[in-house]
DRENVEXBA-130467 format. One record per residue: residue number from 1; chain; x, y negated, z of N, C-alpha, C, O, CB in turn. Coordinates in Angstrom, 3 decimals, decimal comma. Glycine has a CB too. Layout:
# DRENVEXBA-130467
    k  c      n_px      n_py      n_pz     ca_px     ca_py     ca_pz      c_px      c_py      c_pz      o_px      o_py      o_pz     cb_px     cb_py     cb_pz
  NUM  A         X         Y         Z         X         Y         Z         X         Y         Z         X         Y         Z         X         Y         Z
...
***
This chain:
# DRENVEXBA-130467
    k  c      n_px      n_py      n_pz     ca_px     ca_py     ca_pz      c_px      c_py      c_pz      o_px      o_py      o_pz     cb_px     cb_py     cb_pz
    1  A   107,024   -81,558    91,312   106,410   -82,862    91,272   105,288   -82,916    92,309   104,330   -82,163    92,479   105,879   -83,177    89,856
    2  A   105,620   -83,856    92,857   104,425   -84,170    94,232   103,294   -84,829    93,957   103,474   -85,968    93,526   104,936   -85,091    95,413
    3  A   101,973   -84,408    94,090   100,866   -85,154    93,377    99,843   -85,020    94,305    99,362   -83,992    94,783   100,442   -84,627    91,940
    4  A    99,436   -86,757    94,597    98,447   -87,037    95,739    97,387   -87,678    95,103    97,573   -88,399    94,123    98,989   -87,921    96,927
    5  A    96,039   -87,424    95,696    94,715   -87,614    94,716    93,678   -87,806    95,916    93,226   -87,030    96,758    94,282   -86,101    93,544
    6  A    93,478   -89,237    95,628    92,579   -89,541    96,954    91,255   -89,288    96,226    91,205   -89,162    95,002    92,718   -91,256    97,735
    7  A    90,078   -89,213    97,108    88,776   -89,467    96,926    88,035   -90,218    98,379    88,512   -90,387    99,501    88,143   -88,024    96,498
    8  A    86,822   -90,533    97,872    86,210   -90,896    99,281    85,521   -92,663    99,507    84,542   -93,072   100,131    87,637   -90,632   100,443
    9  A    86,747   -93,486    98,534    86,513   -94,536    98,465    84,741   -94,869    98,320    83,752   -94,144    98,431    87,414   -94,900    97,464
   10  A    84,826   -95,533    98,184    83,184   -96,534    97,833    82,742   -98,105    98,373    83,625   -98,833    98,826    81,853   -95,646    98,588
   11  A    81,644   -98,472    98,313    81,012   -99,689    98,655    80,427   -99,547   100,230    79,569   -98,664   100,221    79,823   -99,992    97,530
   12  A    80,516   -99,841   100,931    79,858  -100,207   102,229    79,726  -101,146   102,811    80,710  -101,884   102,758    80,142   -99,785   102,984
   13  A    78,522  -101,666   103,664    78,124  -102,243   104,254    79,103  -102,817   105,951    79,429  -102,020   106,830    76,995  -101,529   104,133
   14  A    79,424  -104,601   106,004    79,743  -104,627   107,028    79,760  -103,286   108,612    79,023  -102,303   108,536    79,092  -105,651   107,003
   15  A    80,257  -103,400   109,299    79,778  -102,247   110,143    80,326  -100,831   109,862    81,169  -100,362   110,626    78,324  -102,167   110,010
   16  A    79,995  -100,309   109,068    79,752   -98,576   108,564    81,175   -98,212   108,140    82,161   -98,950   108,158    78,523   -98,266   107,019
   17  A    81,115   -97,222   107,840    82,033   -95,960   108,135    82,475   -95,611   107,042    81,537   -96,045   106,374    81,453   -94,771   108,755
   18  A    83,297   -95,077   106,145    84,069   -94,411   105,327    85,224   -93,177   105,603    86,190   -93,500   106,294    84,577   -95,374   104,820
   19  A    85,170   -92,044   105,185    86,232   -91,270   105,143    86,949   -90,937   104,047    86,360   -90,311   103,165    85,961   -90,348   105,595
   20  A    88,242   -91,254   103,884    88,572   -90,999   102,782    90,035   -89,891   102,799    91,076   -90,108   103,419    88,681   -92,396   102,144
   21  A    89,690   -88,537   101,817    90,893   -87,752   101,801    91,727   -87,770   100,570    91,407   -88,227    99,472    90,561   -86,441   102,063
   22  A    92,952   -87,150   100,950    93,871   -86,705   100,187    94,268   -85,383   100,198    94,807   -84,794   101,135    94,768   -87,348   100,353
   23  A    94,014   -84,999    99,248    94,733   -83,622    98,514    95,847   -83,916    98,418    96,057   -85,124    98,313    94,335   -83,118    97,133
   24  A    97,236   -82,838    98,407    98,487   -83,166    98,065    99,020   -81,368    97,346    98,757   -80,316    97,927    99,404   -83,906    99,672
   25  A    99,611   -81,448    96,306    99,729   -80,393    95,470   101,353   -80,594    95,265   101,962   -81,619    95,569    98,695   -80,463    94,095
   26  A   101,867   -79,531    94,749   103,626   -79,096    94,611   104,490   -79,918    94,812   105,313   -80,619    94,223   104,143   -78,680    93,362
   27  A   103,893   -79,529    96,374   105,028   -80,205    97,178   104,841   -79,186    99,015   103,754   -79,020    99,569   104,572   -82,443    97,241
   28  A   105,759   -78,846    99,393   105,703   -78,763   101,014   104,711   -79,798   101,725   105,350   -80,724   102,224   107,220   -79,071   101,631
   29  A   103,311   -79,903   101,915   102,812   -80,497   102,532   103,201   -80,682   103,978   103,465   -81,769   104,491   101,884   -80,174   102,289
   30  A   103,210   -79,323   104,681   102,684   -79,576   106,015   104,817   -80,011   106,576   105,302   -80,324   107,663   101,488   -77,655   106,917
   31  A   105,184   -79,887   105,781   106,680   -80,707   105,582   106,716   -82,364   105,963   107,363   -82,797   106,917   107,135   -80,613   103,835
   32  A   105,892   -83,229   105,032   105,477   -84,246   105,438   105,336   -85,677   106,098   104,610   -86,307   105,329   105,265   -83,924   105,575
   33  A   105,559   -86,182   106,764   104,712   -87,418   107,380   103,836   -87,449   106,236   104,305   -87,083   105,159   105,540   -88,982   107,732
   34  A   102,440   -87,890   106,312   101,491   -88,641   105,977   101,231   -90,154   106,275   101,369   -90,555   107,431   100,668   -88,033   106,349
   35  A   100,862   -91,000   105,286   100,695   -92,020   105,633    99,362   -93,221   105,039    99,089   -92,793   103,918   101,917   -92,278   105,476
   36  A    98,948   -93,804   105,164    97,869   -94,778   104,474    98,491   -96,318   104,124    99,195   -97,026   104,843    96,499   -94,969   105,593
   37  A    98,053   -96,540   102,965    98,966   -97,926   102,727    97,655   -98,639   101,686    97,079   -98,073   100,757   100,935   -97,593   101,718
   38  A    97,440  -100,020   102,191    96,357  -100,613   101,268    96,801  -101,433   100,434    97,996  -101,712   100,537    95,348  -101,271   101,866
   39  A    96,087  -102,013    99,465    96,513  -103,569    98,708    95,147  -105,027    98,209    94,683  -105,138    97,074    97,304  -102,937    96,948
   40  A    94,816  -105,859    99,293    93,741  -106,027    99,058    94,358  -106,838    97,578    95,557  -106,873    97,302    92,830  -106,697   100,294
   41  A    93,201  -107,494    96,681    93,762  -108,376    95,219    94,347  -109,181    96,067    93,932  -109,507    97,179    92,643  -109,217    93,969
   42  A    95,863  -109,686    95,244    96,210  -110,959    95,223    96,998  -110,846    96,925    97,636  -111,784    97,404    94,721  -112,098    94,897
   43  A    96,799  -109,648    97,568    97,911  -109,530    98,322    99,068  -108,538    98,008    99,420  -108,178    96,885    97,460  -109,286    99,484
   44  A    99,592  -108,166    99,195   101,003  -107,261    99,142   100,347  -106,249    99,749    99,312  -106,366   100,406   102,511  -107,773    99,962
   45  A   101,079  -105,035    99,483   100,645  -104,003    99,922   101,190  -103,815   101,346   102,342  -104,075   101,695   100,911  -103,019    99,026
   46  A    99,937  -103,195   102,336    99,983  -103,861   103,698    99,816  -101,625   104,286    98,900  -100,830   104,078    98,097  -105,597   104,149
   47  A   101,063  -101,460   104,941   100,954  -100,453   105,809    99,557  -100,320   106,911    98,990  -101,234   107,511   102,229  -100,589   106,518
   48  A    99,327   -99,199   106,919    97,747   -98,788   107,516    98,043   -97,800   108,855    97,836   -98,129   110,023    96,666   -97,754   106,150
   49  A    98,491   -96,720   108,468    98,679   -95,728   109,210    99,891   -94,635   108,656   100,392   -94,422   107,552    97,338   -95,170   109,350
   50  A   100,087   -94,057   110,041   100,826   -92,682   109,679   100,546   -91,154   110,449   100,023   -91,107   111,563   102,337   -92,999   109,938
   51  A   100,904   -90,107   109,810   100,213   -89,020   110,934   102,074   -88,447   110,471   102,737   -88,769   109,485    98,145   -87,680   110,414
   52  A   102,393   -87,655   111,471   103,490   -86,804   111,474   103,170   -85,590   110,929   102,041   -85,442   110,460   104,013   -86,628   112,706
   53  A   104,239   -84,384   110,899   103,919   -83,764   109,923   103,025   -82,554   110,336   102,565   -81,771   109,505   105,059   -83,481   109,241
   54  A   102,777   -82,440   111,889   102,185   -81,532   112,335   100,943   -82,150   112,779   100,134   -81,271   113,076   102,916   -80,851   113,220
   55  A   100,454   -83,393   112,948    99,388   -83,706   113,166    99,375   -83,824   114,714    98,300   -83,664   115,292    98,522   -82,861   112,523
   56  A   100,652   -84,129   115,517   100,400   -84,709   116,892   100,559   -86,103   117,627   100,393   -86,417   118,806   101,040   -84,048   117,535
   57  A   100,993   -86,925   116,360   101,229   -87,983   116,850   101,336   -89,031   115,768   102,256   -88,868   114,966   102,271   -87,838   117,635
   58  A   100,478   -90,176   115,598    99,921   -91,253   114,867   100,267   -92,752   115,227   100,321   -93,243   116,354    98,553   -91,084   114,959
   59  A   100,474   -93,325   114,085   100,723   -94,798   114,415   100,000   -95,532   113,419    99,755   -95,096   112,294   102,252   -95,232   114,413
   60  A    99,610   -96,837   113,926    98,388   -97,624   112,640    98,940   -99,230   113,003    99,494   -99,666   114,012    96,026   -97,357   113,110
   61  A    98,610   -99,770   111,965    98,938  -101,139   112,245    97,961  -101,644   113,227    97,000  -100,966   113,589    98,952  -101,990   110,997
   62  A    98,233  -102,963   113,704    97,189  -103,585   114,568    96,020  -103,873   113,833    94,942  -103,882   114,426    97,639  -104,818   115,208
   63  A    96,100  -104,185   112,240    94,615  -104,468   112,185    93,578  -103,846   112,334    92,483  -104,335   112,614    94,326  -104,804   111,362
   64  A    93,951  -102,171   112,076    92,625  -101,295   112,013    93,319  -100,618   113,003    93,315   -99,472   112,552    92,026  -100,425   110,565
   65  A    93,830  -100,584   113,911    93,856   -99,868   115,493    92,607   -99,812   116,426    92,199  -100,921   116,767    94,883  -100,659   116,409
   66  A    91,887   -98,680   116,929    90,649   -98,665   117,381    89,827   -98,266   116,200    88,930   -97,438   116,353    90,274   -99,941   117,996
   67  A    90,062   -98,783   115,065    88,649   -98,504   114,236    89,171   -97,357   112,691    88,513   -96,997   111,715    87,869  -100,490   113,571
   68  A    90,556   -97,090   113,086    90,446   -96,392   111,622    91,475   -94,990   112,419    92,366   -95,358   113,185    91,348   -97,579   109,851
   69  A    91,323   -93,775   112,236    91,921   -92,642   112,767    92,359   -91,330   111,226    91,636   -90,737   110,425    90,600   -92,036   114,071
   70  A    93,697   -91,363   111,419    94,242   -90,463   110,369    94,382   -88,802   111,002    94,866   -88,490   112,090    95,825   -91,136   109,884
   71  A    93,742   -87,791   109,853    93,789   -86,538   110,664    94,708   -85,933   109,348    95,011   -86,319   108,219    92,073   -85,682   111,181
   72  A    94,936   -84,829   110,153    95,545   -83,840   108,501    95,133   -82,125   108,838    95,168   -81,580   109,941    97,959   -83,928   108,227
   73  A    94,817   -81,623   107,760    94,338   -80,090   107,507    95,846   -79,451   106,781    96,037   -79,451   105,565    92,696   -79,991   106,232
   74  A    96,507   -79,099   107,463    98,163   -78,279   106,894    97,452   -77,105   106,085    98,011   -76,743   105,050    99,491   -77,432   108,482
   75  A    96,406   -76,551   106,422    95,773   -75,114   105,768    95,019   -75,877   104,751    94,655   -75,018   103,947    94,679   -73,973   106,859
   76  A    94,609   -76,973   104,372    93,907   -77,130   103,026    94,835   -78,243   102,283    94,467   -78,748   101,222    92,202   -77,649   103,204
   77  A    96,201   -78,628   102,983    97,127   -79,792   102,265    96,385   -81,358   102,396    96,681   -82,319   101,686    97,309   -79,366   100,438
   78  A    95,666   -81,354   103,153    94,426   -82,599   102,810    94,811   -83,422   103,923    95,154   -82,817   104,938    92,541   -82,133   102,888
   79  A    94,829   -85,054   103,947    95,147   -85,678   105,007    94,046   -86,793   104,925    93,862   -87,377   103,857    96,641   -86,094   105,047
   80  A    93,262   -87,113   106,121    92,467   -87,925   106,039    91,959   -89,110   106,761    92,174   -89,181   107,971    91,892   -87,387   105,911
   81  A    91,221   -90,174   106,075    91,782   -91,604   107,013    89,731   -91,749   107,155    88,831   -91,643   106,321    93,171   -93,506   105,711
   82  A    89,757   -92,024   108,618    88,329   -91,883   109,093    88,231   -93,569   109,139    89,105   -94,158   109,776    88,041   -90,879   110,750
   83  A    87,231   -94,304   108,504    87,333   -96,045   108,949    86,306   -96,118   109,318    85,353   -95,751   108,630    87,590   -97,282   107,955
   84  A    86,206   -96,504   110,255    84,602   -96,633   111,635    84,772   -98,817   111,589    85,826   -99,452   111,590    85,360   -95,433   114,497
   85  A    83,209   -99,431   111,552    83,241  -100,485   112,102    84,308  -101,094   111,319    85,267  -101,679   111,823    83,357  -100,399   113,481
   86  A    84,039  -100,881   109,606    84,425  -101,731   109,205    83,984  -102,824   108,397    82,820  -102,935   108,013    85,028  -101,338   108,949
   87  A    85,168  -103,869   108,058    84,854  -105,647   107,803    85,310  -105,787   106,281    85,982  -104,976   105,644    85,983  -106,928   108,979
   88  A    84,798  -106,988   105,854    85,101  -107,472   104,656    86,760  -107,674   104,630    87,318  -107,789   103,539    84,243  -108,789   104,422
   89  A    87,493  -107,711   105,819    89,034  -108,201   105,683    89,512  -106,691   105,273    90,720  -106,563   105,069    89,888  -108,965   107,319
   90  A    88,695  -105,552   105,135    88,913  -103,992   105,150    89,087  -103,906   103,441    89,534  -102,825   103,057    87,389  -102,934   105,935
   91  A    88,874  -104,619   102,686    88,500  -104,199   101,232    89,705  -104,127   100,346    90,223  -105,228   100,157    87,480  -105,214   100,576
   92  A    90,161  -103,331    99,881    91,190  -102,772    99,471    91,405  -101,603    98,832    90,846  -100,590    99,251    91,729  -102,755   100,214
   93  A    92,190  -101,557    97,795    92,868  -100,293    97,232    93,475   -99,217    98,208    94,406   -99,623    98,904    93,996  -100,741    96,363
   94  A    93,071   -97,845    98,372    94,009   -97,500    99,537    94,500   -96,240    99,004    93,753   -95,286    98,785    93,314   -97,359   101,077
   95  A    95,863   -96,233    98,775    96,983   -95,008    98,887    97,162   -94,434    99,571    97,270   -94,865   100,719    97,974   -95,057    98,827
   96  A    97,312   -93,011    99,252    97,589   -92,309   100,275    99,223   -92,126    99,766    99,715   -92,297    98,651    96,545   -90,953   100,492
   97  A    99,865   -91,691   101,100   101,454   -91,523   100,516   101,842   -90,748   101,264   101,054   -90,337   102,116   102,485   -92,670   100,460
   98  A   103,148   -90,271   101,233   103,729   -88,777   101,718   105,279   -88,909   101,745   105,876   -89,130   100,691   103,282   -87,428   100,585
   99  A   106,081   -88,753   103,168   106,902   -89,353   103,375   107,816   -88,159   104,037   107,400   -87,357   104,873   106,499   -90,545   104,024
  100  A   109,302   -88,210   103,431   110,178   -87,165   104,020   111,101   -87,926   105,227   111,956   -87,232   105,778   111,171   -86,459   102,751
  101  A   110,993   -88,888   105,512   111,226   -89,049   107,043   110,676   -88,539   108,167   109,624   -87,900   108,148   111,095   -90,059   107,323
  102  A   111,439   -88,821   109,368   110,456   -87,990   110,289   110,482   -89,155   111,106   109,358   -88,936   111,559   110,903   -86,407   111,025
  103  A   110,813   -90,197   111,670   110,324   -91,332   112,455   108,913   -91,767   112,754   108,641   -92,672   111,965   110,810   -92,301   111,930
  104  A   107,748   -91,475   113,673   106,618   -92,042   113,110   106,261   -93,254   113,045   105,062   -93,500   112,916   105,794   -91,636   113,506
  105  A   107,241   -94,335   113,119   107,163   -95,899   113,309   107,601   -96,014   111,606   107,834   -97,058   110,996   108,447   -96,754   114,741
  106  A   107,617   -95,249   111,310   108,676   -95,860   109,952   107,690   -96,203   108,839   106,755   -95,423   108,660   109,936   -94,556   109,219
  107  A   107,783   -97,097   108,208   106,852   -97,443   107,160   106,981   -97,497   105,540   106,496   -98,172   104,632   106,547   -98,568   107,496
  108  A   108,042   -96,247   105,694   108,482   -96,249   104,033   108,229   -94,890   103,698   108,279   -94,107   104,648   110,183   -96,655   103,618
  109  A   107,859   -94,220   102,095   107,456   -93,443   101,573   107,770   -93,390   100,612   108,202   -94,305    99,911   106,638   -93,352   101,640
  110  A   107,515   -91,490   100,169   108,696   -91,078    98,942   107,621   -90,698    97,928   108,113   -90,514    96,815   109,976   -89,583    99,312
  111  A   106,205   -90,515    97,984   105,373   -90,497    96,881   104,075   -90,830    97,353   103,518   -90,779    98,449   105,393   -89,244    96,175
  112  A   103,668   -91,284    95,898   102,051   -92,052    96,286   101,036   -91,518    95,323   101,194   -91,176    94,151   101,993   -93,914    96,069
  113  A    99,819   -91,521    96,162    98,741   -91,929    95,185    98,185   -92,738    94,423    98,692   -93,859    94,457    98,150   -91,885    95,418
  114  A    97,080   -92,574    93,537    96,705   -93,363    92,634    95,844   -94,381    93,079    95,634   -95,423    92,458    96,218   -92,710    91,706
  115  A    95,283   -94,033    94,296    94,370   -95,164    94,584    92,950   -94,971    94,735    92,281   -94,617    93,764    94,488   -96,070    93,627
  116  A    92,406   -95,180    95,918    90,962   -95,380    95,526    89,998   -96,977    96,038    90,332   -97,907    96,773    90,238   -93,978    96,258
  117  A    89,269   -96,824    95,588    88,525   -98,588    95,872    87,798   -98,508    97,573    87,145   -97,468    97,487    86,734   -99,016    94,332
  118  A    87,637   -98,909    98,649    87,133   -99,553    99,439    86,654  -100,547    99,083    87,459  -101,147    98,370    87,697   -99,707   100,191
  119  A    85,190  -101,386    99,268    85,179  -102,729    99,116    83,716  -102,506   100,851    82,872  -101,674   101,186    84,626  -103,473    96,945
  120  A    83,996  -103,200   101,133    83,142  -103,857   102,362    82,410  -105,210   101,835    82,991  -106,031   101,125    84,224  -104,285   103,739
  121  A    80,941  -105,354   102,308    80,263  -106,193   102,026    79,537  -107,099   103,285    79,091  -106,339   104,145    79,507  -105,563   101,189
  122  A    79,372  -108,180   103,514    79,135  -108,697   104,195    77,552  -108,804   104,708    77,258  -109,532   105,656    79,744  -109,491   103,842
***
C-alpha cells in the first residue's frame, strides 16, 4: 500500500513563499513520477506540477510556471513543491500524488495524498 503524507501547508501573506513536502512510504519511490495537484473550494481539481522519477526533468502548468519549482530526495522518498511569490488565486488544498507512468506531460496518477491547506492572503 502506497502512502503519501504531505506537510508544510499554512497561511501566508500575498508575496511569500511556502515549501511543502511529501513523504512517500511502501511503495518504490524513486520508481515514480511525482506530481502536485490542487483543489481551490468550489473548483475542480487543477494539475500543478510534475517531477520524473529521477529528478531531471519537470513540467508545471502555466499558472504557477516561474513561481512554483518541484524537487525530489530518492534517498529520503520525499518530493517537494517550493511556491515563491505567491497570490490569493494560489489558495488551495494541495496533493501530492505518485504516478507509474513515465510521460512527463502526462497528468494522471495512481495514488494520492491527503492533503494539506495553502491559503494566501491579500
Amino acid at each position: 500500500q502506497v502512502q503519501l503524507v504531505e506537510s508544510g501547508g499554512g497561511l501566508v501573506q500575498a508575496g511569500g513563499s511556502l515549501r511543502l513536502s511529501c513523504v512517500t512510504s511502501g511503495g518504490s519511490f524513486s520508481s515514480y513520477a511525482m506530481g502536485w495537484v490542487r483543489q481551490a473550494p468550489g473548483k475542480e481539481r487543477e494539475f500543478v506540477g510534475r517531477i520524473n522519477w529521477i529528478g531531471s526533468s519537470t513540467y508545471y502548468a502555466d499558472a504557477v510556471k516561474g513561481r512554483f519549482t518541484i524537487s525530489r530526495d530518492n534517498a529520503k522518498n520525499t518530493v517537494y513543491l517550493q511556491m515563491n511569490n505567491l497570490k490569493p488565486a494560489d489558495t488551495a488544498v494541495y496533493y501530492c500524488a505518485a504516478s507509474l507512468g513515465t510521460s512527463i506531460f502526462s497528468r494522471d496518477f495512481n495514488y494520492w495524498g491527503q492533503g494539506t491547506q495553502v491559503t494566501v492572503s491579500s
